[in-house]
N, C-alpha and C positions, 0 to 999 in steps of 0.2 A: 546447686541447680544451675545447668548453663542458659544463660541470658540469650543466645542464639539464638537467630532463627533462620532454618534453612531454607534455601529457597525454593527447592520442589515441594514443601510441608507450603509454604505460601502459593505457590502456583496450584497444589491441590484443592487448599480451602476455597481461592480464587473460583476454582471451577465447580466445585458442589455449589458453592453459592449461584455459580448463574447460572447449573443446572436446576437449582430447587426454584431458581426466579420464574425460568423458564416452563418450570413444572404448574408454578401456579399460576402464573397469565394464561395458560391453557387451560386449566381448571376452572377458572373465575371470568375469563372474558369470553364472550360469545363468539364463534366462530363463524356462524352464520349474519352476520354481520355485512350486507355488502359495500357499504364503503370500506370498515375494519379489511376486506379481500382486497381491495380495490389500493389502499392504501400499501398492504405488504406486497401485493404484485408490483406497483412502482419501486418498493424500497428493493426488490430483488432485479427489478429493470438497470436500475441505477448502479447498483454493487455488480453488475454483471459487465455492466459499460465501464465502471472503472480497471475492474479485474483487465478489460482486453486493453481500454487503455496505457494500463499501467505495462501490461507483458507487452506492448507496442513500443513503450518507452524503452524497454531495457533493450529490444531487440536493437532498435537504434543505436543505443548507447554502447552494443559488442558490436555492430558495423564499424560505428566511429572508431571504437578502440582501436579493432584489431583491421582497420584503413593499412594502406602500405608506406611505412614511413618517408618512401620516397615523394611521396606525393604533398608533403607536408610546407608549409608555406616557406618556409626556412631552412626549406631544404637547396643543395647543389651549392654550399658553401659559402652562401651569403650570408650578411647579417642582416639581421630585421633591421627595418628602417624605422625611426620613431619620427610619426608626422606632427608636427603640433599646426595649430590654426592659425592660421593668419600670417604661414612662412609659403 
C-alpha cells in the first residue's frame, strides 16, 4: 500500500470538512440573531478593507517596480555614497 498522500486528496478532504462546518453552523446557530448579523456584517466590513488594501499594496508595488531605471538613485554612474554618523 503506498504511504502517500496526495495533495489534491488533502486539499479535497480540507474542504468537505469546512464545507460540512459550514453546513452545520448554519443548521444549529440562529440566524436571526442581531448582533450574531451584526458581528458577520463587521467581519465582512473588515475582509473587504483588507482585500482593497492589499490590491492597493500590489499596485504600488508594479509602480515601484516597473519606475524607469533612469530615475534610480544610483543612477548617471555614480557610486552610492556610504554615510556613517558622526563623519
Amino acid at each position: 500500500m503506498n504511504a502517500t498522500v496526495k495533495l489534491p486528496f488533502v486539499i479535497v478532504i480540507a474542504l468537505v470538512s469546512a464545507l460540512a462546518g459550514g453546513a452545520i453552523s448554519y443548521v444549529f446557530l440562529p440566524s436571526s440573531d442581531p448582533e450574531m448579523k451584526a458581528l458577520l456584517a463587521r467581519q465582512v466590513e473588515l475582509a473587504e478593507q483588507e482585500a482593497a488594501a492589499r490590491q492597493e499594496a500590489i499596485e504600488r508595488a508594479q509602480e515601484a517596480l516597473s519606475a524607469d531605471p533612469e530615475n534610480y538613485p544610483t543612477s548617471g554612474g555614480r557610486e552610492m555614497e556610504i554615510r556613517r554618523p558622526g563623519q
